[in-house]
C-alpha positions in Angstrom: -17.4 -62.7 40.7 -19.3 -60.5 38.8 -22.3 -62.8 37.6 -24.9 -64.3 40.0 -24.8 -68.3 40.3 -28.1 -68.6 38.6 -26.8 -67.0 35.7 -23.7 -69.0 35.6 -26.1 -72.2 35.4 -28.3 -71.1 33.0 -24.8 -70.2 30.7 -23.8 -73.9 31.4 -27.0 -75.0 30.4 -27.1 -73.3 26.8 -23.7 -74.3 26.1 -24.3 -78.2 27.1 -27.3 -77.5 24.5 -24.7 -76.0 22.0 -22.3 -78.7 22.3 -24.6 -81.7 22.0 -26.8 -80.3 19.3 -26.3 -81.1 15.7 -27.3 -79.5 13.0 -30.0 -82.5 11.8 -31.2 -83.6 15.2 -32.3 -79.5 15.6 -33.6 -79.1 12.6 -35.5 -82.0 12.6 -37.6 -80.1 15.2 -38.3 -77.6 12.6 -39.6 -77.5 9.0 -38.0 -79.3 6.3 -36.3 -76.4 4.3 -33.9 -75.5 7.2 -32.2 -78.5 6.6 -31.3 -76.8 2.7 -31.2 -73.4 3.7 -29.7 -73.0 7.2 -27.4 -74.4 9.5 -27.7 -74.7 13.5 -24.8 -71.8 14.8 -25.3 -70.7 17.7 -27.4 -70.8 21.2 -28.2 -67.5 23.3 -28.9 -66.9 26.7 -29.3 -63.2 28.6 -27.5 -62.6 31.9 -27.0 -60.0 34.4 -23.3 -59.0 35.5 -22.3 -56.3 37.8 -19.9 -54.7 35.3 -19.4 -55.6 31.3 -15.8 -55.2 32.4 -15.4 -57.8 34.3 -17.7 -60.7 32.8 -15.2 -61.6 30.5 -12.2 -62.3 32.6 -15.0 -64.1 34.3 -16.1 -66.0 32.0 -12.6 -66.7 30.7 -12.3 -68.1 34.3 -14.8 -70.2 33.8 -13.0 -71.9 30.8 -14.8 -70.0 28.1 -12.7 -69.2 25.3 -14.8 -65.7 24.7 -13.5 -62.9 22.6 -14.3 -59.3 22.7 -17.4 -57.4 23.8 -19.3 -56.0 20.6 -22.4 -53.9 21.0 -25.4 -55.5 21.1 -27.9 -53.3 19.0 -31.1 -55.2 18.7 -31.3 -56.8 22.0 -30.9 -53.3 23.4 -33.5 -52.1 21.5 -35.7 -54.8 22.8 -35.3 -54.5 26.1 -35.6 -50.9 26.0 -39.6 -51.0 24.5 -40.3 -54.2 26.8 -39.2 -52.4 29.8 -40.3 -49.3 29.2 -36.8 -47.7 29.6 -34.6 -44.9 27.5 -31.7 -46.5 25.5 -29.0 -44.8 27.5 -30.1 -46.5 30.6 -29.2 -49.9 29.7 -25.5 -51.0 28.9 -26.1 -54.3 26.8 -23.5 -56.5 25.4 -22.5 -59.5 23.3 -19.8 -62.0 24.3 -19.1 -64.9 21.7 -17.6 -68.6 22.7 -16.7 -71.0 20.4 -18.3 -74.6 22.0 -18.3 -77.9 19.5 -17.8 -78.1 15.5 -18.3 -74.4 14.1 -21.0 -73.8 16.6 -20.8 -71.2 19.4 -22.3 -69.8 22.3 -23.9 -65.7 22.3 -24.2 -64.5 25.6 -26.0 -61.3 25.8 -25.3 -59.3 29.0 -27.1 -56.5 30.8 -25.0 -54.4 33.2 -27.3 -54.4 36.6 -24.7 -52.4 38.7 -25.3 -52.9 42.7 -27.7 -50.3 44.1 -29.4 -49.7 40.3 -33.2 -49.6 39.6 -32.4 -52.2 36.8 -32.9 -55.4 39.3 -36.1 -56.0 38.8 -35.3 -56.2 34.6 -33.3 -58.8 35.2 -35.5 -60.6 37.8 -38.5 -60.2 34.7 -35.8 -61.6 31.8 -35.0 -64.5 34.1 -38.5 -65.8 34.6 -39.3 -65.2 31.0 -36.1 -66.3 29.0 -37.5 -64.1 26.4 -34.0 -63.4 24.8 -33.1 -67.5 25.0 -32.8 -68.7 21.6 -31.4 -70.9 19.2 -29.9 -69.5 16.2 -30.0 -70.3 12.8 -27.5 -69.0 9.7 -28.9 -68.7 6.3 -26.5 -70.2 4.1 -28.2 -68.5 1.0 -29.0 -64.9 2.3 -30.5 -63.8 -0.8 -34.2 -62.4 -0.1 -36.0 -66.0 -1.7 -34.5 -68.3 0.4 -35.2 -65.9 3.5 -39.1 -65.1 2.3 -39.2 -68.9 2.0 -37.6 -69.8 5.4 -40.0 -67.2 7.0 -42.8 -68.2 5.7 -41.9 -71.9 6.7 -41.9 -70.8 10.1 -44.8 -68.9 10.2 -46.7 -71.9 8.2 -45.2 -74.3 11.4 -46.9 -72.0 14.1 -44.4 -69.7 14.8 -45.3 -65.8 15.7 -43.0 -63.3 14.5 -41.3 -61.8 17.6 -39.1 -58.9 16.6 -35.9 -58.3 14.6 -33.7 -55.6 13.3 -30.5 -54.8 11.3 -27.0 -54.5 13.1 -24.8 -52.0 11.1 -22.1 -53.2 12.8 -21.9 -56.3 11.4 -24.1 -56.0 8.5 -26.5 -58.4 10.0 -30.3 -59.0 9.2 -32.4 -61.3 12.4 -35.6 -61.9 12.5 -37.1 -63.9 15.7 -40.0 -65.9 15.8 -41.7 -68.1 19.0 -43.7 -70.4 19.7 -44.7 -73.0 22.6 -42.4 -76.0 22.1 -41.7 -78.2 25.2 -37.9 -77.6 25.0 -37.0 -73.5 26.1 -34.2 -73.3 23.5 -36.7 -74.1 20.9 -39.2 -71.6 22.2 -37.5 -69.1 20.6 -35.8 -69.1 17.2 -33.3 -66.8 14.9 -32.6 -66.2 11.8 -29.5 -64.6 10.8 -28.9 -63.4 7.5 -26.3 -61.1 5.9 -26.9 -58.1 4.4 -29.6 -55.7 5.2 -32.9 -57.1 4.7 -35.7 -54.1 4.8 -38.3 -55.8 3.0 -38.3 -58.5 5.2 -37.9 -56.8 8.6 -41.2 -54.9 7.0 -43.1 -58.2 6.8 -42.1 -58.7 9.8 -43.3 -56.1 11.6 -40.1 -54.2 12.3 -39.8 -50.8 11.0 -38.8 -50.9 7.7 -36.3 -48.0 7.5 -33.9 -49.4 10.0 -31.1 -49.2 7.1 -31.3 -45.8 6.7 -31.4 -45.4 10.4 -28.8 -47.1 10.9 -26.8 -45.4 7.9 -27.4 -42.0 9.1 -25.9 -43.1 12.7 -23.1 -44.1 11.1 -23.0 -40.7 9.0 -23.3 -39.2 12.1 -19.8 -41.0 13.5 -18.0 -37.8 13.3 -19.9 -36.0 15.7 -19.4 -39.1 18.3 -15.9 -38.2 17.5 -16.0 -34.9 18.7 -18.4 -35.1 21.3 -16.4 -37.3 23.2 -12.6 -35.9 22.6 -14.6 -32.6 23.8 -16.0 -34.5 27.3 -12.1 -35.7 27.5 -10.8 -31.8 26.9 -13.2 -30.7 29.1 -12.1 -33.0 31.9 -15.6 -34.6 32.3 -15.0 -38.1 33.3 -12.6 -37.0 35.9 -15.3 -33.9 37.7 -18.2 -36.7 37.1 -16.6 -39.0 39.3 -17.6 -36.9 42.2 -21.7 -37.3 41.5 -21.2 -33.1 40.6 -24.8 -31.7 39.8 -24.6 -30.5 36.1 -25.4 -27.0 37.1 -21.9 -27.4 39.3 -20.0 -29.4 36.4 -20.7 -26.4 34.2 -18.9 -24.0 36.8 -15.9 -26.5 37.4 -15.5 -26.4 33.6 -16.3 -23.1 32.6 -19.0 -24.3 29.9 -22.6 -23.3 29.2 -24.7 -24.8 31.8 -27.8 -25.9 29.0 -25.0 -27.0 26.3 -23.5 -28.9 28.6 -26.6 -30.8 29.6 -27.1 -31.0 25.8 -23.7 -32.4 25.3 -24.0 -35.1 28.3 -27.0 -36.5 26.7 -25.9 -37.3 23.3 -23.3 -39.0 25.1 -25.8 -41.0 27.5 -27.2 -42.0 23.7 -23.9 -43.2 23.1 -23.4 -45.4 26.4 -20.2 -43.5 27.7 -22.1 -41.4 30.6 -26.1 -42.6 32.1 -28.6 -39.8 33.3 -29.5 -40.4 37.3 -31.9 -37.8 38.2 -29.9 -33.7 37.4 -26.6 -35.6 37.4 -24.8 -38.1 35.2 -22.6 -40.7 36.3 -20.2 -42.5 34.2 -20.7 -45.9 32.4 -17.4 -48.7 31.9 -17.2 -47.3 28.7 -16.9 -43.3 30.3 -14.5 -44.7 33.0 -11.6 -44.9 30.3 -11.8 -40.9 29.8 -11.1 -40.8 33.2 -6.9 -39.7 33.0 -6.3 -41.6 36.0 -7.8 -45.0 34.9 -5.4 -48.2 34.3 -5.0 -48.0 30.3 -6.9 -44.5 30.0 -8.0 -43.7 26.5 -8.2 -40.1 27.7 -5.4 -39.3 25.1 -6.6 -40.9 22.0 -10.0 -39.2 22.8 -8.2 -35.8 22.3 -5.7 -37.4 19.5 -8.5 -38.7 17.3 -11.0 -35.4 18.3 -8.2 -32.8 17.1 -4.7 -33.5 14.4 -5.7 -36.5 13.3 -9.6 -35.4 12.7 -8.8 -32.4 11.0 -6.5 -34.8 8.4 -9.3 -37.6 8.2 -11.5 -34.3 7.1 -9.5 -34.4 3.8 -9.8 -38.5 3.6 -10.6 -37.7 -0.2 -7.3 -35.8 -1.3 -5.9 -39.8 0.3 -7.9 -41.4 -1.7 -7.6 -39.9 -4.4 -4.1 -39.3 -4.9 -2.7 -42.1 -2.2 -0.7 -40.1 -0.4 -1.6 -39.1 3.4 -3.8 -36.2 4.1 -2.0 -35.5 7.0 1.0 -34.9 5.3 -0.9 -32.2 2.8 -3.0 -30.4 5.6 0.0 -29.9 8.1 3.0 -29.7 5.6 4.9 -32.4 7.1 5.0 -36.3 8.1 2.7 -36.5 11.4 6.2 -38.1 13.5 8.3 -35.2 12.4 5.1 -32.5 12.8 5.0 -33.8 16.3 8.4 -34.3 17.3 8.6 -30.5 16.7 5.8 -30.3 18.8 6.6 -31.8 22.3 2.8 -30.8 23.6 1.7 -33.2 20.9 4.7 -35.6 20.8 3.8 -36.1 24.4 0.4 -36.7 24.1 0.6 -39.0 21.0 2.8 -41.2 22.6 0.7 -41.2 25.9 -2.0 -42.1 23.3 -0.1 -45.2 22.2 0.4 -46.5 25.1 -3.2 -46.4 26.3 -4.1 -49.2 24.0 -1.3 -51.1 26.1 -4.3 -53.8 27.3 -3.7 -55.6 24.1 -0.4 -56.9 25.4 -1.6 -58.4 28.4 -0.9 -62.0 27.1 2.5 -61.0 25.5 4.4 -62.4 28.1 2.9 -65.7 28.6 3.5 -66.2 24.6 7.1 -65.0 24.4 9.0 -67.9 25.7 11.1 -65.6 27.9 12.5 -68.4 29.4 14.8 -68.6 26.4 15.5 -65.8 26.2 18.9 -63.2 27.9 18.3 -60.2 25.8 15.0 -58.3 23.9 15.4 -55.3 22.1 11.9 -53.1 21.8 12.9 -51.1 18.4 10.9 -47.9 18.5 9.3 -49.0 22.1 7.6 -45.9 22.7 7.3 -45.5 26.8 8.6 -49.1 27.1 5.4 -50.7 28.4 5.8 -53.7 26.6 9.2 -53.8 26.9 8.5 -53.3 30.8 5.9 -55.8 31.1 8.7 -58.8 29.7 11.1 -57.3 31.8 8.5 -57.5 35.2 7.9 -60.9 33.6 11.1 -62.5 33.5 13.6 -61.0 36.2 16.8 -62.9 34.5 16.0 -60.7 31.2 17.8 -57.5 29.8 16.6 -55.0 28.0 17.4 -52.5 25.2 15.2 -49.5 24.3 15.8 -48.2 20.8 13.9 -45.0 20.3 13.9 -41.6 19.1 15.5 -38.8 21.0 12.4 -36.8 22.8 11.1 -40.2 23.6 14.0 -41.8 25.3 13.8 -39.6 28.4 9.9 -40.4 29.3 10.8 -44.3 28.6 13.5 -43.8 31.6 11.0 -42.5 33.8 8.3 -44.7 32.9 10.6 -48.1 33.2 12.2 -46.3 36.5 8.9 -46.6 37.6 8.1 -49.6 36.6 10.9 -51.0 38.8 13.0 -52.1 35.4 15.2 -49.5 34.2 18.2 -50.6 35.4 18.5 -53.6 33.3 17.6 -51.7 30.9 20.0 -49.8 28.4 18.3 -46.9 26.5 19.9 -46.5 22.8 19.6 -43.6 20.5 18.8 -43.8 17.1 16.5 -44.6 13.2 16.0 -48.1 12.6 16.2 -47.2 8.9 19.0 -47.1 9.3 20.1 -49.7 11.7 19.3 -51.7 14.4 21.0 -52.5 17.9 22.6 -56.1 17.9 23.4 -59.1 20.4 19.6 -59.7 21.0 18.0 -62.9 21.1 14.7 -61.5 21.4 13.5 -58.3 19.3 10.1 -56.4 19.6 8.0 -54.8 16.6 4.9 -53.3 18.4 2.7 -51.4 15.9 5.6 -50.2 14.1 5.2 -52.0 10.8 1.8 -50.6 9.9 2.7 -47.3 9.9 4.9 -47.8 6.6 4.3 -48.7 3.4 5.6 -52.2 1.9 9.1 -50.9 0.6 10.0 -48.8 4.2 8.8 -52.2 5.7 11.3 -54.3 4.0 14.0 -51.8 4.8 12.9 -51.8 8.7 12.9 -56.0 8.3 15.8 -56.0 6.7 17.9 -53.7 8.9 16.3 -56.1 11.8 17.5 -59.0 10.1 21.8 -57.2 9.7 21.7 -57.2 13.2 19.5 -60.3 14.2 21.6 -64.1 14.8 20.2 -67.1 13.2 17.5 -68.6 15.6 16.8 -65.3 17.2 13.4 -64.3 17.8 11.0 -61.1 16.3 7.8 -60.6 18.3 5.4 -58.3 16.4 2.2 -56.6 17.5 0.1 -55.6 15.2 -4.4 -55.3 14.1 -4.4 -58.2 11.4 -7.1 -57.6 8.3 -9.4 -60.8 8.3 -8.9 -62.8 4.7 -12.8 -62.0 4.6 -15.5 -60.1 5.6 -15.1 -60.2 9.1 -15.8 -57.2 11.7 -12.3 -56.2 12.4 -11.1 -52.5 14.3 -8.3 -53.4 11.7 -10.0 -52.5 9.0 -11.1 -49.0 10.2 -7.4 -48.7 11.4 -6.1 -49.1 7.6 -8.1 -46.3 6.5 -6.8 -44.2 9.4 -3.1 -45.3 8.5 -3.3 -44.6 4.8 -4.9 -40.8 5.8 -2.6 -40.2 8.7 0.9 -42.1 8.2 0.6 -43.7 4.6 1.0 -47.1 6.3 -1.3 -49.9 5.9 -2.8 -52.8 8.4 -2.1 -56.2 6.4 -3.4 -59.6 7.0 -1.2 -62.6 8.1 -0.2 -63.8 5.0 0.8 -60.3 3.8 3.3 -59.9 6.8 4.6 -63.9 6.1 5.6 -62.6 2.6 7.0 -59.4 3.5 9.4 -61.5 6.5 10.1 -64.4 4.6 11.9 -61.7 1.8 13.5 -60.8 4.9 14.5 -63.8 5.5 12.5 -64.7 8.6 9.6 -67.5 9.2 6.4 -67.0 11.0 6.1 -69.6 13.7 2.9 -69.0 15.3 0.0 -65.8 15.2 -2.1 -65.6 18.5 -4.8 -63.4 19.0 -4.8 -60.2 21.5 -7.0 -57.9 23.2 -8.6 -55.2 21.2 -8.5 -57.0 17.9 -4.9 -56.8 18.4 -2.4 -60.3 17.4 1.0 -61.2 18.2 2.9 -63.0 15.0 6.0 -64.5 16.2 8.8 -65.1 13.5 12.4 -66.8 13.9 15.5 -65.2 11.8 16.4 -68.4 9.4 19.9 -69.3 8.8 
């Protein structure tokens, strides 16, 4: 277990809050224009895990229905000027958990990795609770109805206590304390949409956060770089040894001062932590590492060189809606790099290191039911090997392109599969292998445009049987506003591919032509979902 059992009771103890709260039995602790402005959303607790990594299985464990980690900007911030410690020392961040009636539970998390300095934070936080809170959503978050709700506060002998903007989200909080009897009341949030500049001013918070936070995300394209030059460089993979940076600049052949130079921006941006002349990796570092389970090693180098030199002409995309890979290289990027086995290789070893976000896949896919399932353009096979490991009466059929069907061999061989597996050449433009029961679509779809999609679903459909079963894997868009990696992966796909990601009920309209039904949509790691759809009569 990677949380401490005092932590796990004080998480009990904020969601028992969460869960018997009401809106109006809260609010009537406070003044009376919460009750027009605001409603009660969410309680907060801080906690201390071993390793972000592992709280959330943990927590899942627990029966917490949590979703993904997302940083956690401002409580970072705050615990870096109460404690006295650089950013890039503390790994903070934010697990959400749906409790009772719309109303959830934020638990903030500080890694405190055995053997760190950063025990004695967490003993300090613990006494305190100074990051408890209960959290309020401004229903109106225009800057009247937040002035007034501020004021209200302030009026009813609350202190201001801190805030800040989250570019991530576009978020506004301000936090204001007082003495009440009850510790969740002690301490109270505001969260507003939008940023709010003025306010965070008034509040004592630095007033150009926004353009702080603009020019760090201006700045994105150096992150970019600097880490697909750590993973070309080999970094995480010399680091793990504890290598002094003078000797890390000798194993890699690199300027001993850049270097340093290098490993500190990427200390600001949590993937490596400073420990005296040498830097040590963070959870997020351990996934350049090429030997890690689901190592994101290739993407680093992927997004870092062909597909950043394309997203350098996002304009001529925009602009004309065609892809920019296409006009910078001359040629589609699947027949640039099937030309290209160096990159062929390395894209689709980039593929499959997302392959986390089909770790429920098999538990969804009523394999039971199932004889046959066809992956059509399975890459490696590692979803196609994971149903296979998962159901041991199951057959499988591999439908790729040629220079991809002899590393799927190898990788099923390895995976103890491949020989019930049959590994068929071929374009699924044009057709589609038959005498499945169960077909596979994993982030194929969004890498066409709307007509080359109802070809694909069509030629699926020729060779599908009435009642059969398509499995699809895909990043949904939300219907709203809501922080999705989706939505940075449609700009990607219109510069890089001249696909698109789509929401649900695009993909229900473009399989229902097809004459398919969506069943059921269930949510996957890394923002990932799995839409399952039967082929109608």
């Amino acid at each position: 277990m990677t949380l401490q059992h005092v932590d796990r009771l004080r998480i009990e103890a904020v969601a028992e809050f969460a869960r018997a709260g009401d809106t109006s039995a809260v609010l009537a602790e406070l003044p009376g224009e919460f009750t027009r402005y605001c409603r009660f959303g969410h309680a907060a607790v801080l906690v201390f895990p071993r390793s972000l990594d592992e709280l959330a299985a943990d927590l899942r464990s627990s029966g917490l229905e949590v979703g993904e980690r997302v940083a956690s900007v401002v409580v970072r911030e705050r615990l870096s000027r109460r404690h006295d410690r650089p950013l890039e020392t503390l790994e903070v961040g934010l697990f959400r958990a749906p409790v009772a009636d719309g109303r959830e539970i934020e638990i903030f998390a500080l890694a405190v990795p055995p053997g760190s300095d950063l025990d004695e934070i967490a003993a300090a936080e613990r006494a305190s609770g100074s990051e408890t809170h209960v959290g309020f959503e401004v229903t109106a978050p225009d800057r009247i109805a937040l002035s007034g709700l501020r004021t209200a506060l302030l009026d009813s002998g609350f202190a201001p206590d801190g805030g800040g903007y989250n570019a991530h989200v576009d978020v506004t909080v301000l936090y204001f304390r007082t003495d009440a009897e009850d510790p969740l009341l002690r301490r109270v949030e505001l969260v507003s949409a939008g940023a709010h500049a003025d306010m965070l001013a008034a509040h004592g918070v630095q007033a150009e956060q926004p353009a702080k936070a603009l020019l760090g995300l201006m700045t994105g394209a150096w992150a970019t770089q600097a880490i697909g030059v750590a993973a070309q460089l080999g970094l995480a993979d010399r680091m793990a040894a504890e290598m002094p940076t003078a000797a890390l600049a000798r194993a890699t052949g690199t300027d001993h001062d850049s270097l340093r130079r290098l490993l500190r921006y990427l200390a600001s941006l949590g993937v490596v932590r400073r420990t005296g002349d040498t830097f040590e990796l963070t959870a997020l570092g351990e996934l350049l590492r090429v030997d890690a389970e689901h190592s994101l090693h290739p993407l680093a180098v992927m997004y870092a060189t062909s597909f950043y030199e394309s997203f350098g002409s996002l304009a001529y995309s925009v602009r004309t809606g065609r892809e920019a890979f296409e006009h910078i290289f001359g040629k589609n990027h699947f027949d640039y790099f099937a030309e290209r086995p160096e990159l062929a290789d390395l894209f689709d070893r980039a593929m499959a290191s997302s392959a986390s976000m089909f770790g429920r896949v098999a538990e969804l896919a009523d394999l039971p039911s199932a004889r046959t399932v066809v992956d059509v353009a399975g890459g490696n096979g590692e979803l196609l090997g994971r149903l296979l490991r998962a159901a041991p009466h199951l057959r499988g059929v591999l439908f790729e392109r040629a220079h991809v069907i002899e590393a799927a061999h190898a990788a099923l061989e390895k995976a103890g599969v491949a020989d019930r597996c049959d590994f068929v050449t071929g374009d699924f433009t044009a057709g589609v292998p038959g005498g499945g029961d169960l077909y596979l679509l994993s982030r194929v779809l969004h890498d066409w445009d709307d007509a080359q999609c109802r070809r694909i679903l069509a030629r699926l459909a020729e060779a599908m049987s009435p009642g059969a079963s398509l499995l699809i894997v895909e990043r949904l868009l939300p219907e709203d506003d809501t922080p999705s990696l989706a939505v940075a992966w449609d700009v990607h796909m219109m510069c890089n591919v001249g696909g698109r990601e789509r929401t649900a009920g695009h993909y229900a309209e473009l399989l229902a032509e097809a004459g398919f039904g969506v069943e059921s949509v269930h949510e996957l790691a890394l923002d990932a979902a799995l839409l399952r759809a039967v082929k109608l009569s």
